[in-house]
LOVEX-961593 format. One record per residue (C-alpha): residue in one letter; x, y, z. Coordinates in steps of 0.02 Angstrom, whole numbers, plus 50000, padded with zeros to 5 digits. Example, Ala and Ser with C-alpha at 12.3 -4.5 7.8 and 13.67 -1.06 7.14 Angstrom:
LOVEX-961593
<atom type="A" xx="50615" yy="49775" zz="50390"/>
<atom type="S" xx="50684" yy="49947" zz="50357"/>
This chain:
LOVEX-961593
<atom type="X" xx="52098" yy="51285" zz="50424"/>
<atom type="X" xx="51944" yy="51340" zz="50328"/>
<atom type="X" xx="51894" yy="51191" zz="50308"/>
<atom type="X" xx="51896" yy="51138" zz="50486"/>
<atom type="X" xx="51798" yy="51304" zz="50538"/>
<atom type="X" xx="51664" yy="51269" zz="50417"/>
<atom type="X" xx="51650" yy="51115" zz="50459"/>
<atom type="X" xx="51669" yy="51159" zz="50654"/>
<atom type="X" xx="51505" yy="51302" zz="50644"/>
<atom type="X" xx="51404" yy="51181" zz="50530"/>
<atom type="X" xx="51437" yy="51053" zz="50667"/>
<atom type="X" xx="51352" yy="51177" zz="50811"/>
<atom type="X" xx="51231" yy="51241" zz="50707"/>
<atom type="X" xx="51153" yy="51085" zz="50658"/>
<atom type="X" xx="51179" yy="51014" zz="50829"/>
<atom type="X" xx="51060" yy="51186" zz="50892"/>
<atom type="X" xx="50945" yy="51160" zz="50758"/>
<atom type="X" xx="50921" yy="50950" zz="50780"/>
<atom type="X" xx="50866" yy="51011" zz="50964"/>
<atom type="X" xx="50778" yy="51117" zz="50915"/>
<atom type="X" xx="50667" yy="51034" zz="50799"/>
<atom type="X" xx="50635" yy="50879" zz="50889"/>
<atom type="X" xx="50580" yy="50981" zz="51031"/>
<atom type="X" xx="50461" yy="51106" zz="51005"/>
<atom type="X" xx="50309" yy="51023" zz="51113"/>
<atom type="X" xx="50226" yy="50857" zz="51108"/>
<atom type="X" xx="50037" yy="50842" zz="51128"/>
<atom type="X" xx="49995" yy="50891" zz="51311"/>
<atom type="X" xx="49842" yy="50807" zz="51321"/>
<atom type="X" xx="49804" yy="50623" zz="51294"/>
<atom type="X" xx="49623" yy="50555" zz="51252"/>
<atom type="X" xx="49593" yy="50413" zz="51389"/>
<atom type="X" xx="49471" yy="50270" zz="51382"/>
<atom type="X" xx="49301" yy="50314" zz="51473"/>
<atom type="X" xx="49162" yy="50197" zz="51512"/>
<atom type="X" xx="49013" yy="50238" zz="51401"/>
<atom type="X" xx="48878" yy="50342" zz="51477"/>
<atom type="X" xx="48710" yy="50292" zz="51492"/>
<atom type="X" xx="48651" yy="50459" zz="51404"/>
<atom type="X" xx="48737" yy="50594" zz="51337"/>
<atom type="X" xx="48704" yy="50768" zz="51233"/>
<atom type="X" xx="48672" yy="50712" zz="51075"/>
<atom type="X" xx="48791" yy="50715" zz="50924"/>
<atom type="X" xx="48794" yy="50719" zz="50742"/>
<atom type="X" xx="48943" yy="50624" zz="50673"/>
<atom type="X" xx="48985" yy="50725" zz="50506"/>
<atom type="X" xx="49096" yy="50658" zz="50349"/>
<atom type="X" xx="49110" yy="50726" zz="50180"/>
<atom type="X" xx="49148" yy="50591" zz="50043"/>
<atom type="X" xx="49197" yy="50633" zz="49864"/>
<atom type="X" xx="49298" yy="50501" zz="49784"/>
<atom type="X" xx="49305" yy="50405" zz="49943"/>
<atom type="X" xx="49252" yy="50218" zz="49893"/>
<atom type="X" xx="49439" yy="50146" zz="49950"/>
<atom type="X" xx="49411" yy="50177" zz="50127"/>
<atom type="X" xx="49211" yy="50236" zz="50154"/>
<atom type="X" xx="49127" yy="50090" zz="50195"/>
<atom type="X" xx="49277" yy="50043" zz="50339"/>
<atom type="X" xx="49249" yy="50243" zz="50403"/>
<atom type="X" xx="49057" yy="50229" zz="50407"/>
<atom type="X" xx="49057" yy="50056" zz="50478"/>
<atom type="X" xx="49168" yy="50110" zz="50628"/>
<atom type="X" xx="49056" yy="50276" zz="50656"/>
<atom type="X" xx="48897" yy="50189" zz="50675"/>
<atom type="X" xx="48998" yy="50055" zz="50796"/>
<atom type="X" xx="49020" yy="50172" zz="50926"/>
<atom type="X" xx="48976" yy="50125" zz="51103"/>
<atom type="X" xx="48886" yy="50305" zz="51156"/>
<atom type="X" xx="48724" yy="50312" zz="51140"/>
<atom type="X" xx="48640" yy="50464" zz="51085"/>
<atom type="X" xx="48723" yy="50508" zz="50904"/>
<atom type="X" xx="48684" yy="50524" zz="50720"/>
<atom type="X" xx="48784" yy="50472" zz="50569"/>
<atom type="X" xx="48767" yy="50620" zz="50402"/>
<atom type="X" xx="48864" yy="50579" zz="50269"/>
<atom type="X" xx="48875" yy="50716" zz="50111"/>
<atom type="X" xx="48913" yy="50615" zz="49969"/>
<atom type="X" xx="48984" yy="50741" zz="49871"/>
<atom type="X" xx="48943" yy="50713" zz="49683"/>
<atom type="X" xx="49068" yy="50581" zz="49664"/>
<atom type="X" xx="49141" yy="50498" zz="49506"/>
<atom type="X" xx="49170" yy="50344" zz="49576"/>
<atom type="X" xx="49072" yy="50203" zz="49660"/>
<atom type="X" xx="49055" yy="50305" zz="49827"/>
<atom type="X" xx="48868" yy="50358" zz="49792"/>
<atom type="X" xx="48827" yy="50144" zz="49769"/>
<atom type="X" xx="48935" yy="50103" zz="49949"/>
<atom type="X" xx="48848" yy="50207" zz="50052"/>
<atom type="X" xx="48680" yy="50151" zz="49965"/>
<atom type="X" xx="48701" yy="49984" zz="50037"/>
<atom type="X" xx="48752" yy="50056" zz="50191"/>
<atom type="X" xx="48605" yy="50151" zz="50220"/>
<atom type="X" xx="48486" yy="50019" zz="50183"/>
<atom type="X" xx="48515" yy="49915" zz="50317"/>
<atom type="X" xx="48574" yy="50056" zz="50472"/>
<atom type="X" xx="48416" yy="50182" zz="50527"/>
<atom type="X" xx="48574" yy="50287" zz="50617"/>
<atom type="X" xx="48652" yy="50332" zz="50448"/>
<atom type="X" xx="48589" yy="50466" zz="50326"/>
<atom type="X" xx="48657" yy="50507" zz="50180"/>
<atom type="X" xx="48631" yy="50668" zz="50081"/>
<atom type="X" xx="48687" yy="50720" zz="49898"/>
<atom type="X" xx="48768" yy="50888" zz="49875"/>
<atom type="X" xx="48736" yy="51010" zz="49761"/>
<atom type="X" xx="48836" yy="51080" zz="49613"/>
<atom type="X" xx="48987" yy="51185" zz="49704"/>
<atom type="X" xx="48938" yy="51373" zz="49704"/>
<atom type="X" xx="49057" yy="51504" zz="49659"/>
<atom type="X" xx="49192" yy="51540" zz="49776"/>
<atom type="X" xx="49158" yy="51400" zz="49893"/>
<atom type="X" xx="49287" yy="51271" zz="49905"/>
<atom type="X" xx="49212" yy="51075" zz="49899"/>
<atom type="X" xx="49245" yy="51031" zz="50083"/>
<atom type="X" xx="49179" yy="51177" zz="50184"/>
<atom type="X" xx="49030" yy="51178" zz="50061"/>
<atom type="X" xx="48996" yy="50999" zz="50096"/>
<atom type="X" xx="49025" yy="51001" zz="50282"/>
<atom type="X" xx="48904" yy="51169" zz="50275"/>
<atom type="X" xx="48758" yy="51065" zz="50193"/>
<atom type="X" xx="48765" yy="50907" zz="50316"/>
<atom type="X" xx="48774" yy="51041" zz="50460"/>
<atom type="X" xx="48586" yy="51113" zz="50406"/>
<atom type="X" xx="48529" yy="50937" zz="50437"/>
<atom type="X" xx="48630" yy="50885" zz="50608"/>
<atom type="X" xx="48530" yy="50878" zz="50745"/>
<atom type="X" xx="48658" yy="50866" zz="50885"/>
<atom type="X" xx="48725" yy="50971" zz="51038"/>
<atom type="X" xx="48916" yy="50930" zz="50975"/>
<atom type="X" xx="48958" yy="50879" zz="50793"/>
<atom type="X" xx="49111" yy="50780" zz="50772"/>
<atom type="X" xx="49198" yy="50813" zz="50603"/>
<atom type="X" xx="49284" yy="50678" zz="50534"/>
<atom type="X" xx="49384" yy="50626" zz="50349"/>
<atom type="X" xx="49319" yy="50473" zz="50249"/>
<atom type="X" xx="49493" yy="50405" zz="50283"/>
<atom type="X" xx="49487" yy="50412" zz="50447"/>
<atom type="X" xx="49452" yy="50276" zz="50553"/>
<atom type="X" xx="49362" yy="50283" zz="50755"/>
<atom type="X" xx="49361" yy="50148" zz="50888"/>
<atom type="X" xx="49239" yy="50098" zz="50960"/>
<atom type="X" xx="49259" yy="50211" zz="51101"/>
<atom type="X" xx="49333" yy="50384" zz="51024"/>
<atom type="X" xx="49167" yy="50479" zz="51029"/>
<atom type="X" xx="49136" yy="50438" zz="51230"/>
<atom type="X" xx="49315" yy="50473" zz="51257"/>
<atom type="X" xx="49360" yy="50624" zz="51161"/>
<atom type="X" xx="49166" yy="50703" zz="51235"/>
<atom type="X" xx="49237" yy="50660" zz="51403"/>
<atom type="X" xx="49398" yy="50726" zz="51392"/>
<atom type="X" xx="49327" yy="50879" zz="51296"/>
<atom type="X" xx="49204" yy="50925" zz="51451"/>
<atom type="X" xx="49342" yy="50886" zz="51572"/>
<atom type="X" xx="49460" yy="51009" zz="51496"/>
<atom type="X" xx="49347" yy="51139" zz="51452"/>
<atom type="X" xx="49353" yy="51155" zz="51268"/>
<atom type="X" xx="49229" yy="51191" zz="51149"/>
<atom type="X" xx="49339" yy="51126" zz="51000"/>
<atom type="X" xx="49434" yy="50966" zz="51032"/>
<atom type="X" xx="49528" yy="50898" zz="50905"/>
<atom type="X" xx="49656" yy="50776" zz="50901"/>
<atom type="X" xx="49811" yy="50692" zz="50768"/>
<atom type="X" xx="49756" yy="50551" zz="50725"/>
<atom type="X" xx="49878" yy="50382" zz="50720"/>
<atom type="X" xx="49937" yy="50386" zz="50538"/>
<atom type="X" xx="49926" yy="50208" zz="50448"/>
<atom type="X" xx="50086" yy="50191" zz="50347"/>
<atom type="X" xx="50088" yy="50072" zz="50225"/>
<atom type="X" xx="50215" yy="50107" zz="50079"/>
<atom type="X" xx="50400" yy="50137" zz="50070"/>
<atom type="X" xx="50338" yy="50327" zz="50013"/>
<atom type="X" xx="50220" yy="50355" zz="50158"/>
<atom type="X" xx="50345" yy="50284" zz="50298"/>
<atom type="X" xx="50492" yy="50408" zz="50211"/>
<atom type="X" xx="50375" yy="50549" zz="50215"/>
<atom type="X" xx="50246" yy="50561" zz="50336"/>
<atom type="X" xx="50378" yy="50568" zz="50485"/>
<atom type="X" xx="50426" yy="50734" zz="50438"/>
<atom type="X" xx="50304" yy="50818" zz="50380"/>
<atom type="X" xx="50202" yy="50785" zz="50565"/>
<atom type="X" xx="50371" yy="50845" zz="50633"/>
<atom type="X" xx="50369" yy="50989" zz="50518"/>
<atom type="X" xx="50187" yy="51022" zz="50573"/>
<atom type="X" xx="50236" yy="50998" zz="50756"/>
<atom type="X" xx="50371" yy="51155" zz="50733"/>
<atom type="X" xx="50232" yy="51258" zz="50644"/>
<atom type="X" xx="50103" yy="51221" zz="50765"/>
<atom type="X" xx="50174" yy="51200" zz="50957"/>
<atom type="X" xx="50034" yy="51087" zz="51048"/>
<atom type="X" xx="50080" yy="51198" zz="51195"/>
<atom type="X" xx="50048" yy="51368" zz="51106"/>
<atom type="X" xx="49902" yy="51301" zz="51033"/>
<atom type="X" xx="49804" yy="51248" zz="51169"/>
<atom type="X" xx="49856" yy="51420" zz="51284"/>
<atom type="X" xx="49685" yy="51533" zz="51268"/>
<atom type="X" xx="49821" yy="51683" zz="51292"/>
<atom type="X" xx="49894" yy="51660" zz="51117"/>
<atom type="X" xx="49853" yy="51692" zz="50941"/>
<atom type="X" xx="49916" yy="51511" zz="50871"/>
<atom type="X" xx="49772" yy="51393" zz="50804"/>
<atom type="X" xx="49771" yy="51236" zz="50717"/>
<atom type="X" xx="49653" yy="51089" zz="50691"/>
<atom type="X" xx="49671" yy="50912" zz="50616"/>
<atom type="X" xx="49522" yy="50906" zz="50483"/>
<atom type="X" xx="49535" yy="50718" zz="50511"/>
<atom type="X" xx="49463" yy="50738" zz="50686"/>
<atom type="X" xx="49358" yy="50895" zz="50736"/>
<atom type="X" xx="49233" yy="50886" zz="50903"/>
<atom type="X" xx="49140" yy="51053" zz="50920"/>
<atom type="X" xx="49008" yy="51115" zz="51016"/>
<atom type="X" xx="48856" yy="51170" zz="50890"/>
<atom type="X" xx="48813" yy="51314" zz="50978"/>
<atom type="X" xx="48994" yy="51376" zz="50960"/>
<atom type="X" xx="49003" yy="51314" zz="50770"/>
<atom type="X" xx="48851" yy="51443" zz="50728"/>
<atom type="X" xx="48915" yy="51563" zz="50826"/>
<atom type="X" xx="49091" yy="51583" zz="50727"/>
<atom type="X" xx="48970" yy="51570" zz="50581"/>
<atom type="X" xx="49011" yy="51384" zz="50536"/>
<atom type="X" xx="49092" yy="51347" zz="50380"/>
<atom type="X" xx="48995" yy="51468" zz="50276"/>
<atom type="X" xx="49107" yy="51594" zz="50349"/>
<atom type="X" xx="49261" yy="51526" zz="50296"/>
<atom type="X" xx="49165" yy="51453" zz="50125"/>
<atom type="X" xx="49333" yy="51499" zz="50010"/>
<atom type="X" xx="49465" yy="51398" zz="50142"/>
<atom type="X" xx="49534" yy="51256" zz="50066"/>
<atom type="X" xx="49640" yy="51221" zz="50236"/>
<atom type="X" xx="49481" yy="51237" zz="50323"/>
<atom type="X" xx="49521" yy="51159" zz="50474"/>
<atom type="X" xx="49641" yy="51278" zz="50489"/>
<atom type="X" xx="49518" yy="51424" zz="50474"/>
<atom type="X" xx="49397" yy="51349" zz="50581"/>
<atom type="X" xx="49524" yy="51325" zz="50732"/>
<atom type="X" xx="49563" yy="51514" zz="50711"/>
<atom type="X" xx="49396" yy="51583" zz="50709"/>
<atom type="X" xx="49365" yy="51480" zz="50870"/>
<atom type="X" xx="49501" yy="51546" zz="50944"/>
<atom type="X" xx="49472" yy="51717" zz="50891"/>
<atom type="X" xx="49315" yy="51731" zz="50957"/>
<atom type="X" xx="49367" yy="51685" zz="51134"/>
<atom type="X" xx="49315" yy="51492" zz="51124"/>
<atom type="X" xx="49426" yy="51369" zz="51209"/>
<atom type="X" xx="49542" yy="51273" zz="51082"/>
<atom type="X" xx="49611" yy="51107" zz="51117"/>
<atom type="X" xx="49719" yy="50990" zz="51023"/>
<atom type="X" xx="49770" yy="50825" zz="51110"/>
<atom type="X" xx="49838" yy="50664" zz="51060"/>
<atom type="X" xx="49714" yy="50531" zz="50971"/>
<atom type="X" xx="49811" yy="50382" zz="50982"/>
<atom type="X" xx="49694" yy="50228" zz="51032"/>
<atom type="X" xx="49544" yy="50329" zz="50981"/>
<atom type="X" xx="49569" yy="50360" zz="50776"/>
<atom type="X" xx="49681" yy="50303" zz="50620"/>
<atom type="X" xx="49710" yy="50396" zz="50472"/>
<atom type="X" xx="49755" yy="50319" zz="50318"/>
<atom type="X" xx="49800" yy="50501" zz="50213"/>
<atom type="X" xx="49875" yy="50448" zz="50052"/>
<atom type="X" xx="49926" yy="50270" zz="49968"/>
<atom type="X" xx="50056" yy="50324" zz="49836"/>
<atom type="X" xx="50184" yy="50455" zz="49815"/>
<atom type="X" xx="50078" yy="50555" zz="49681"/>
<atom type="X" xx="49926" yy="50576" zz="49821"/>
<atom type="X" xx="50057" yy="50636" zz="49937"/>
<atom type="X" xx="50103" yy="50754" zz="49811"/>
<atom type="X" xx="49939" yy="50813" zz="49771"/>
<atom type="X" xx="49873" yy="50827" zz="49952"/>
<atom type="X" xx="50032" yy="50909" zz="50020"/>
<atom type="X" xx="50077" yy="51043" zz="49880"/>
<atom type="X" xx="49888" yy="51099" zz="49894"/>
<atom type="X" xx="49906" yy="51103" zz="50122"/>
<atom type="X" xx="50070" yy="51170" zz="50125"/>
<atom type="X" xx="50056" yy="51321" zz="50069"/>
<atom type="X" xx="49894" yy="51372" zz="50082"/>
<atom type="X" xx="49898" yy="51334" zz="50280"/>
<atom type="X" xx="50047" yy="51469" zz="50288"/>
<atom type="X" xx="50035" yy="51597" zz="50158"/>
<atom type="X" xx="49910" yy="51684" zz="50275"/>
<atom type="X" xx="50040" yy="51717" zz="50421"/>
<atom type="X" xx="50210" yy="51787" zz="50353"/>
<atom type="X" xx="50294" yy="51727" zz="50497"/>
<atom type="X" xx="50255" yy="51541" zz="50459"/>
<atom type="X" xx="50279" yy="51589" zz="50295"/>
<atom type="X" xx="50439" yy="51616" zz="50324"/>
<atom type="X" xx="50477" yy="51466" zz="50438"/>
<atom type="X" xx="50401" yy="51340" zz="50295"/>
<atom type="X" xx="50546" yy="51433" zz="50180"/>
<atom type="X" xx="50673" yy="51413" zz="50307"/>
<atom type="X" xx="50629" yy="51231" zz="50362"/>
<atom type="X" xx="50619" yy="51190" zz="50153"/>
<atom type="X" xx="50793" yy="51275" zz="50152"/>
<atom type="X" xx="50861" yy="51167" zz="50312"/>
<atom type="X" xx="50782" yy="51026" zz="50200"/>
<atom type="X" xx="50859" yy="51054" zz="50009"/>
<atom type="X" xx="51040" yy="51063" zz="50141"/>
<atom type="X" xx="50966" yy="50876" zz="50236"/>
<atom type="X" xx="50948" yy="50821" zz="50059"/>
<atom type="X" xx="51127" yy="50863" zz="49988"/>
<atom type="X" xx="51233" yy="50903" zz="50102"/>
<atom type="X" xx="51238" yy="50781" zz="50238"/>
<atom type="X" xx="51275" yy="50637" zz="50148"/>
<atom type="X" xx="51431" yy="50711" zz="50090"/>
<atom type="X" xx="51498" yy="50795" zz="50223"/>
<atom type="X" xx="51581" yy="50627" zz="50292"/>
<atom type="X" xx="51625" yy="50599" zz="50126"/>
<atom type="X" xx="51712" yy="50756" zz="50104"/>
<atom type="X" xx="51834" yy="50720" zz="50277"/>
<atom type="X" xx="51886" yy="50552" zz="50236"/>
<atom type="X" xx="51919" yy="50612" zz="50057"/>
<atom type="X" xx="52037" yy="50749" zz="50166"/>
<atom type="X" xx="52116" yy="50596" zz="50275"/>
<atom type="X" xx="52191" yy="50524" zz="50111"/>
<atom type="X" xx="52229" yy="50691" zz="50048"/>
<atom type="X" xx="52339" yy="50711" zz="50197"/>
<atom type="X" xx="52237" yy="50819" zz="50302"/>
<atom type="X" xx="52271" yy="50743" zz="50455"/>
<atom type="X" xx="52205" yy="50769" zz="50633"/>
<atom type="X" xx="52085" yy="50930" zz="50551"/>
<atom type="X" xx="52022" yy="50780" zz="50453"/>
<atom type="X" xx="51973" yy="50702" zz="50581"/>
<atom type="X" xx="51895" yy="50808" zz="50662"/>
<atom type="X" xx="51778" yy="50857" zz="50510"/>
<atom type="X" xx="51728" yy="50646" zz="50504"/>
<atom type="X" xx="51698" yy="50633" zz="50698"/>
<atom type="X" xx="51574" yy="50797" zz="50700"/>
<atom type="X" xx="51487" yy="50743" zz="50543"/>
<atom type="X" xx="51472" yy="50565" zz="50633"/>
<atom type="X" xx="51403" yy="50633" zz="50793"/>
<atom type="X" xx="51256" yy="50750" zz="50692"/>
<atom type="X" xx="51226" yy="50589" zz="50622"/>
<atom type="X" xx="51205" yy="50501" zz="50752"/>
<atom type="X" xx="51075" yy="50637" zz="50839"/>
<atom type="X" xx="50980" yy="50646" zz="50680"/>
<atom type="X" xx="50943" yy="50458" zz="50664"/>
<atom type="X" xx="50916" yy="50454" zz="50857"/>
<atom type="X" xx="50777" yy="50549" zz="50840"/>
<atom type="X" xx="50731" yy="50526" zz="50674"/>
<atom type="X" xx="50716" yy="50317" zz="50724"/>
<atom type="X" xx="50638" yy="50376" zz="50895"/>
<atom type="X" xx="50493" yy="50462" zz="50781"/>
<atom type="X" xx="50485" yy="50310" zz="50680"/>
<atom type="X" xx="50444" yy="50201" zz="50834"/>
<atom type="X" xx="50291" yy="50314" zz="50889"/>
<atom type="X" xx="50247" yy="50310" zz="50710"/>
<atom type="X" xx="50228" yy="50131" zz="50717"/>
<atom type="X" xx="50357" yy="50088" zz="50574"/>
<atom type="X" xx="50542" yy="50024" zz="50574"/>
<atom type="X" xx="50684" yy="50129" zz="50653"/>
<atom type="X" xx="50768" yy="50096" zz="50502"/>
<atom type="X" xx="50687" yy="50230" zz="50408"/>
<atom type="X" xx="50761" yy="50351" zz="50505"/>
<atom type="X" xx="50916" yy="50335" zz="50368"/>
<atom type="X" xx="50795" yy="50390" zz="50228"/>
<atom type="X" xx="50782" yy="50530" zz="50306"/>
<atom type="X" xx="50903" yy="50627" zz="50165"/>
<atom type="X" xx="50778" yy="50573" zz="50060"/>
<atom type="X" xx="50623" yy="50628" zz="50137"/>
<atom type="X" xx="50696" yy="50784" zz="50159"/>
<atom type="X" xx="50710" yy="50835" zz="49970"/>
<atom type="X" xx="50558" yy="50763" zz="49905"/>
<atom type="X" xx="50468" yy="50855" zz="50066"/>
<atom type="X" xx="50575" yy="51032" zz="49993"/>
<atom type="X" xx="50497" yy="50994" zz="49820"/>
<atom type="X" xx="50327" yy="50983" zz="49891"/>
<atom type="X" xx="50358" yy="51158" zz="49993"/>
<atom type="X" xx="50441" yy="51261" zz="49824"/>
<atom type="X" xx="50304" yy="51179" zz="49708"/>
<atom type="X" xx="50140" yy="51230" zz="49814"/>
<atom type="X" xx="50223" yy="51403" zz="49851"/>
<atom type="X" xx="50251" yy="51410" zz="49654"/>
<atom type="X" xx="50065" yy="51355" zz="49602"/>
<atom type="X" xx="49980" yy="51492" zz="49704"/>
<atom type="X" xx="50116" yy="51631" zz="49677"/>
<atom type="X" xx="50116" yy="51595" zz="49498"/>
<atom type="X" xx="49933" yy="51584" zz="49462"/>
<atom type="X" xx="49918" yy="51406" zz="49412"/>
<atom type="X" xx="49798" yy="51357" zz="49580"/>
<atom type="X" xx="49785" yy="51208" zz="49662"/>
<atom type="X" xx="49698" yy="51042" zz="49628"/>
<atom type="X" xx="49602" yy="50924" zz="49725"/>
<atom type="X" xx="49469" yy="50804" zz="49704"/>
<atom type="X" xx="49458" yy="50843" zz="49519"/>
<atom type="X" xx="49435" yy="51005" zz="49560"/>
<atom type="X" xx="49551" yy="51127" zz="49525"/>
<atom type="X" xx="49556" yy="51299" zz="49626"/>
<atom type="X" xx="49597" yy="51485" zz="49563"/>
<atom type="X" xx="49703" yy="51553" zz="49708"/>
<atom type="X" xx="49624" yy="51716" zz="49666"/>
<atom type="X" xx="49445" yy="51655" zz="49731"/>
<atom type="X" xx="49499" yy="51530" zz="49847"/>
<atom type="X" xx="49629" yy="51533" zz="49988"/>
């Protein structure tokens, strides 16, 4: 009978938790297509590159493509290793709209991206800067849209999640749930209501009014934030700014990492970092890693284990273990393939999730380790002392 009640409060508590999980608040707000205006408050489109010559000239291409008219392209090619520095050469050349600076050597106790993103921000010229990654990718419409939408709802930072390009077996296993897991840590619906404390921004996409980004004290103010898009988002928030975060599909694609080893490395240095700040999400990212490391082991047995039982003689109790370890099944790749549709990949790789699940544990234990242990983080080819930089 032990068995059965194990099995039995398992069954409830994962059926609670499923629920729970896959409904903690989609993105409220959508970015609709807008006609371009005929004139506009100027904007300075901002993108730090360091190591970016995979996907810079396709991001810097689709910036100066937009259809609104009064904007500015900085890019702050970051004292890169690779051929980054000779891409956006070329593309300067031949596009008056694009300037390209070189940063300097990275001061103490600044970490590379809010350094970078400070020096192009001495030399915008525009009302709003939009913040974007190298890997991310704008139609041809995002800025008119997202500087509609952003007027129309009030906000003074509008950011949204990007659509994520998947491409390998790693990415499509992955990605899924780690924007669930970010969906659970950050509720769209908390987020965007001015009457709580919750903040969070997507670095891939941030629209901001200038006079609002020197008022917070721009990025020099958060100069040792590694998650600074994170930081940013909280300052806004804190100092009575209106915070929005809606839904970018149609307007941006992100293409984060390629392999499992960038995942890795870009993860294990987010993960932690964007909690360790706030105990209570702390706490969460512990408990989701634990609800993860289970994912990982346990379900895959726990059928196993009752028809094991059936020819063992256990019976109808047997039963009963297989049908509720079916059924949580079931719900988990119901949503798990439901995810995978709005992700753009194959429902199918809603049965990896098992799989996903452990290696997205690993990612959680080994970031919390690095920092709590001293070792840092790395990034870039640069690697950060935890004690300096947060």
């Amino acid at each position: 009978m032990i068995y059965l009640l194990s099995s039995t409060i398992l069954f409830i508590s994962a059926i609670v938790i499923i629920y729970w999980l896959h409904n903690q608040g989609w993105l409220l707000y959508s970015t609709p297509y807008v006609d371009a205006p005929e004139k506009g408050p100027y904007v300075s489109i901002i993108v730090p590159a360091r190591n970016e010559e995979r996907n810079i000239e396709r991001c810097i291409e689709a910036c100066l493509s937009q259809d609104y008219p009064d904007f500015e392209v900085i890019v702050l090619e970051d004292r890169s290793s690779d051929t980054t520095s000779i891409i956006l050469s070329k593309l300067q050349a031949s596009n008056t709209n694009l300037t390209v600076l070189t940063g300097t050597e990275l001061p103490a106790g600044w970490a590379g991206k809010p350094h970078a993103l400070h020096q192009a921000s001495l030399h915008a010229k525009g009302d709003w800067l939009l913040l974007i990654d190298a890997d991310t990718f704008l139609s041809p419409n995002a800025l008119s849209a997202s500087l509609a939408n952003a007027k129309r709802l009030g906000a003074d930072l509008y950011t949204v999640m990007t659509e994520q390009i998947l491409g390998t077996f790693w990415e499509k296993v992955i990605m899924p749930l780690v924007m669930t897991a970010l969906s659970v840590g950050f509720s769209p619906k908390k987020v965007n209501d001015p009457k709580t404390k919750n903040a969070i921004a997507n670095g891939q996409f941030i629209l901001i009014k200038r006079k609002v980004y020197d008022a917070i004290g721009g990025h020099k103010k958060i100069r040792n934030r590694i998650v600074e898009a994170k930081a940013i988002s909280e300052n806004v928030k804190r100092n009575g700014y209106r915070l929005i975060v809606a839904d970018g599909s149609g307007i941006a694609s992100t293409r984060m990492y390629t392999s499992l080893p960038q995942m890795w490395e870009g993860w294990t240095k987010n993960i932690y970092l964007g909690l360790a700040d706030q105990p209570g999400l702390l706490l969460l990212g512990v408990f989701g890693a634990f609800l993860a490391v289970i994912a990982a082991l346990f379900l895959p047995l726990w059928p196993m284990l009752g028809f094991f039982w059936v020819r063992q003689g256990g019976g109808w109790k047997a039963y009963i273990i297989i049908s509720e370890s079916v059924l949580v099944w079931g719900l988990i790749l119901y949503f798990r393939a439901k995810i995978a549709t709005q992700m753009r990949i194959s429902a199918w790789y809603a049965f990896t999730t098992p799989l996903g699940a452990g290696v997205f544990a690993a990612m959680m234990f080994t970031s919390a380790w690095k920092v709590l242990s001293g070792q840092g983080v790395t990034w870039k080819e640069r690697r950060y002392d935890p004690r300096h930089i947060r």
